[in-house]
Every structure is written in structure tokens, then in C-alpha cells.
C-alpha positions, 0 to 999 in steps of 0.5 A: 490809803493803808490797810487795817490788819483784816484787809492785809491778811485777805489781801496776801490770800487771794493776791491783790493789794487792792482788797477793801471792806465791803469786797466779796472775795474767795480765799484759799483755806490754810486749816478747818477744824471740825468738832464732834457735835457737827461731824454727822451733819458735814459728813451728810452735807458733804456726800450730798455735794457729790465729793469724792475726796478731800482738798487736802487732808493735812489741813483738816482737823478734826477734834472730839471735845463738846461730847467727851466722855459721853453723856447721851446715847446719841454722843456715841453716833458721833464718834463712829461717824467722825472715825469713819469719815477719817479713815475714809478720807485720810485725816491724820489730825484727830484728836479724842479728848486731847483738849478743846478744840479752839485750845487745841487748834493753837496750842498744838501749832495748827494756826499761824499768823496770817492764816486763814481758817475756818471751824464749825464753832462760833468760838473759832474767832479765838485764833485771831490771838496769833495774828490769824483771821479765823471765824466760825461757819455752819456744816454747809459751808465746812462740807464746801470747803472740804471738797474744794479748799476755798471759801467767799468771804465778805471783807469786814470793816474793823473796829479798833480797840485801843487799850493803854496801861497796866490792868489793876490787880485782880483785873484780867483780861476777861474783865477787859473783854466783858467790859468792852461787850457791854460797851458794843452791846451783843450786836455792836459787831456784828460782821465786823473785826475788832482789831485789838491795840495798846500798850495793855494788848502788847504786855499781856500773854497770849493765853489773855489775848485768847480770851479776848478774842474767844469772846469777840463773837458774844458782840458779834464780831466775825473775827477778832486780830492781834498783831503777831509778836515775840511771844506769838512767834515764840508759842506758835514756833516760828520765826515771823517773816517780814510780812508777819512782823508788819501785819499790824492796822496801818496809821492811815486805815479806815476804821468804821469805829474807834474805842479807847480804854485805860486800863487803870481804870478797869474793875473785876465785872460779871456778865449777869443772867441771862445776857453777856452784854448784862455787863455789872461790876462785882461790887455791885453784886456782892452779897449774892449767894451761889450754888456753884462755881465753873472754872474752865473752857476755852475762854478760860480753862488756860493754865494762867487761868488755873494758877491764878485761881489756885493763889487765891484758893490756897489755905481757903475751903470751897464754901459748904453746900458750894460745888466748885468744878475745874475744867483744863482746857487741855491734857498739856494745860492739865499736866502742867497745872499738875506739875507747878501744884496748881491743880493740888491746891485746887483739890486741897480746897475742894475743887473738883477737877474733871478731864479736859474737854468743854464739860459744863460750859455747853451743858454736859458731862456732869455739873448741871443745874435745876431750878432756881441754882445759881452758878459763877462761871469762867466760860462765855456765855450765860444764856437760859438753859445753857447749863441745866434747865431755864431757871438756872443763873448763870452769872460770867466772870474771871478766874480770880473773882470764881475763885473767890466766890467759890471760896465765900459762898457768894459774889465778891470781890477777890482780896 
């Protein structure tokens, strides 16, 4: 019986070939990464368990993102702590406003194919774009792994998701994704892999498998998997190994679901207020007036994300009384949009551009809403008070369809 792509990674981890879902196993961590809002709570956690050194400080990262710059008296709490807690122990990956962390964790070569990692951020699913199985733990579990360097895992079962086709225009790979929450619902996976293939999957950039798998987590899934390739190997910087280039679900692999898609018949779509798996197309929002426009996170704050959203900006204003914000998920993706013009465009057109970090997305850092406002956003989840105050609509769509609502004031349909 073959292996579908979770089964594989685990398997080489804890050295069996006999690895099946539903198995309890302990496997070997290759990277943790810890972020800034729970550094306090690991740090107790892992005093608590009487450890008195870390398993191994080259494979932790630690990064300040979800409260940078700092917006309440208590941010600065968190920084003392994780700077401690670094010196003490010997970490030499930390990162203060470099980027988002799950941006972050690939983009500066930290996660490869195959590996297995662990972050205290549900979004950590993200780095299953380069073939890696990667899912999101509390501070419990991260302060464990710290003193020991393993972790017990349940093996998932998969879901497999096929996608065929070339995507229409103006259809990204964040449509794709809402558009397959909305099929599963925001439990459909919950504990499960998906596990993403087709001819749609292998053309698209790994900045669109990011978003892909950035998002697997708003169905529940506890990781999401894509099978490394060129370009994975030519992002991460590596030269795939003959177990690498074969790390793909085999024909004979059990599946406890199969989705297939074809892209061509793919539209632009919104998640509506307040559920992700509210899926909606936009043509059947239109009409509906906003009050501001979020571009960025790590779902989507990638440079291909900033350019697609500056060609349809360019020669057009931000609407009047429209408050257009633009978050690069980091200070490489910031400058390079800087240099190709992307971010002059933006400017040009009203935007305003803020330092790379999580900003709006998880509420802070300036662009909150009141009562009543209405906000069109690039991140991944639309839940009440998420981004001001309860009564705050939060509507969720791609680069290109923000843009062109920034632009008209309303919901639309890019052109």
C-alpha cells in the first residue's frame, strides 16, 4: 500500500516504513519557531518543567512580528522577556521587525522539504508550500520541545486536492483557497492534511502555494503539503535529494477524501462577515460600500501580491473617505517592492504603506475599525472584533479584487 505525502515525511522522521494514519508517534523536530505574543508564556512553561537548557538553540527561531512596533504597555514586556530568554539560552536566530514570521521562516531558508517543525502560530500550516509538515502548537507543547527536541504527533489522514487548469484572469490562488473552505466548511479538516495536486498546483509560484497553505488552517487542517519541485528547491536553496524529488502522495495511497477542481471555472470570491467558510462570489457583492482596504499578512503581503495590486492601482486614486493600508509581509519583500516601483504606484495612489510586520491583520499597530465600518482585507480570517470592535465587517478577498475596491469605493469586480 503506498504512502500519501504526510505518511512519508513522518515515516523518514522516526525511521519506519510502516507509518499509517491514525498512529501515534514521537518525532524528531527540525525547526520551532517562536513569535513575540507567546514568548512570555513559553518561557514560564518552560522554567515550570525544570529545564535548564535547550536541545538545541540553532533550531529555534524566535521572531517579533504580531507586536511591532508596540501598540500597548504591555508589548514591551514581551520584547524584555524574549531577549532574555535569548541570551540566556544561546538563540542566535532572532528576528525584530525582520517580517512575519511564517514569511520569515521560509523566505530566510529555515524550513526545507521534508522537514518537520512546529511554531506557536496557527498559521505555521504555511510552510507545508516547500514540502515540509509544519502545524501550529500552544506554549505547553513549544516549552516541551524546547527542553527535549521531540514531540508526539497523531498521523493525520489526507484530503487530496486536485486542481486542473490554467486560473482565469484575475483569479488568484487566494480564490482557489476560499473557494475550497467553503466546500469543506471551517471544520471539514479538522486534524487532517490536505494534500494539494494538479496542473493549477505545479504552475503556480510558491508565494500562491504560500497562500494556499497559509490558509488550510481556517478548514481545520493540521497541516497542508505541496510537492517539492524546481522552484521549491530554487527558493529554499537546495539541490532536491532523490527522496525529495519523490516526496509526492503515491497512486495506491489512501485518501479519506478526494476534491477536484478545474480552474477555468474559477471566479474572484470574498469570505463575508463573520465566517471564512461564508464563501460569496464578488459578483454577487457588488455594490456594497467600504470604508477601508487591507493589503497584506502573511496570507498575502508577498511581493507578487503588492505588484498585482499596484497594476491595478496604477493611473487610479484610492476612493475619497477610503483608507487603503499596505503591509509587506517583509523588510526583503518591502524592498524589492520598492525597487520593481510597485510600492511608488501604491503611494501615488493613496495607499499607505507601513513597516513589515502583522499590522491590521490580528488588530494592531494602527488601521482599527468602529462600529458599523466596513473593511475589504488580503489576510485570513474575518472573525468579530478581529480588527476594531465587534460591529466591524470584515470582508476577506484577494490582492487584485482589494485593489479594485480600494479604488471604487466599493465591492467589485477587478477590470
Amino acid at each position: 500500500m503506498g504512502q500519501t505525502m504526510i505518511e512519508k515525511i513522518i515515516s523518514r522522521n522516526i525511521g519506519s516504513d510502516s507509518v499509517k494514519q491514525g498512529d501515534i508517534v514521537t518525532v524528531s523536530v527540525d525547526r520551532v519557531m517562536l513569535d513575540d505574543i507567546m514568548i512570555p508564556f513559553i518561557v514560564d512553561k518552560f522554567h515550570e518543567m525544570g529545564f535548564s537548557k535547550i536541545w538545541d538553540p540553532n533550531k529555534v527561531v524566535l521572531i517579533y512580528d504580531h507586536l511591532v512596533p508596540s501598540s500597548q504597555q504591555d508589548d514591551v514586556r514581551h520584547y524584555q522577556v524574549g531577549d532574555r530568554f535569548a541570551e540566556e539560552y544561546g538563540l542566535t536566530h532572532v528576528h525584530r521587525s525582520d517580517g512575519i514570521c511564517h514569511q520569515l521562516m521560509t523566505e530566510a531558508g529555515y524550513v526545507k522539504p521534508g522537514d518537520v517543525v512546529f511554531g506557536t502560530d496557527s498559521h505555521t500550516t504555511t510552510y507545508g508550500c516547500v514540502g515540509a509538515f509544519s502545524t501550529g502548537i500552544g506554549y505547553t507543547e513549544m516549552a516541551a520541545i524546547l527542553g527535549t527536541g521531540e514531540l508526539w504527533i497523531r498521523v493525520p489522514e489526507t484530503i487530496k486536492i486536485v486542481i486542473q487548469g490554467e486560473l482565469p484572469e484575475h483569479v488568484m490562488s487566494k480564490d482557489l483557497i476560499l473557494k475550497i473552505i467553503g466546500d469543506l466548511g471551517a471544520d471539514g479538516a479538522t486534524y487532517k492534511a490536505l494534500e494539494f495536486t494538479g496542473s493549477t498546483v505545479e504552475n503556480m509560484t510558491i508565494s500562491s502555494r504560500m497562500t494556499m497553505a497559509n490558509m488550510a488552517i481556517e478548514a481545520g487542517a493540521k497541516c497542508a503539503v505541496f510537492a517539492p519541485d524546481e522552484k521549491t528547491a530554487h527558493y529554499c536553496g537546495v539541490e532536491l535529494s532523490e527522496w525529495e524529488k519523490n516526496l509526492k502522495g503515491d497512486e495506491d495511497a489512501v485518501y479519506c477524501k478526494t476534491l477536484i477542481y478545474q480552474a477555468k471555472e474559477l471566479v474572484p470570491v470574498m469570505a463575508c462577515p463573520s465566517q471564512v467558510d461564508k464563501i460569496r462570489q464578488v459578483s454577487q457583492l457588488e455594490g456594497t460600500v467600504i470604508d477601508q482596504v487591507f493589503i497584506g499578512s502573511c496570507t498575502n503581503g508577498r511581493l507578487e501580491d503588492l505588484v498585482a495590486a499596484a497594476k491595478m492601482l496604477e493611473g487610479k486614486k484610492v476612493a475619497p473617505f477610503v483608507k487603503l493600508i499596505v503591509t509587506p509581509a517583509s523588510r526583503k519583500v518591502y524592498q524589492e517592492a520598492d525597487a520593481c516601483g510597485a510600492l511608488k504606484v501604491l503611494a501615488q495612489a493613496g495607499a499607505v504603506i507601513t513597516h513589515p510586520g502583522c499590522g491590521l491583520c490580528c488588530g494592531r499597530t494602527g488601521g482599527i475599525l468602529c462600529d458599523g465600518e466596513r473593511v475589504v482585507a488580503t489576510n485570513n480570517r474575518n472573525f468579530l472584533g478581529r480588527m476594531g470592535t465587534s460591529k466591524v465587517e470584515i470582508y476577506l478577498a484577494s490582492p487584485v479584487v482589494a485593489a479594485a475596491c480600494a479604488a471604487a469605493g466599493k465591492i467589485v469586480l477587478p477590470s
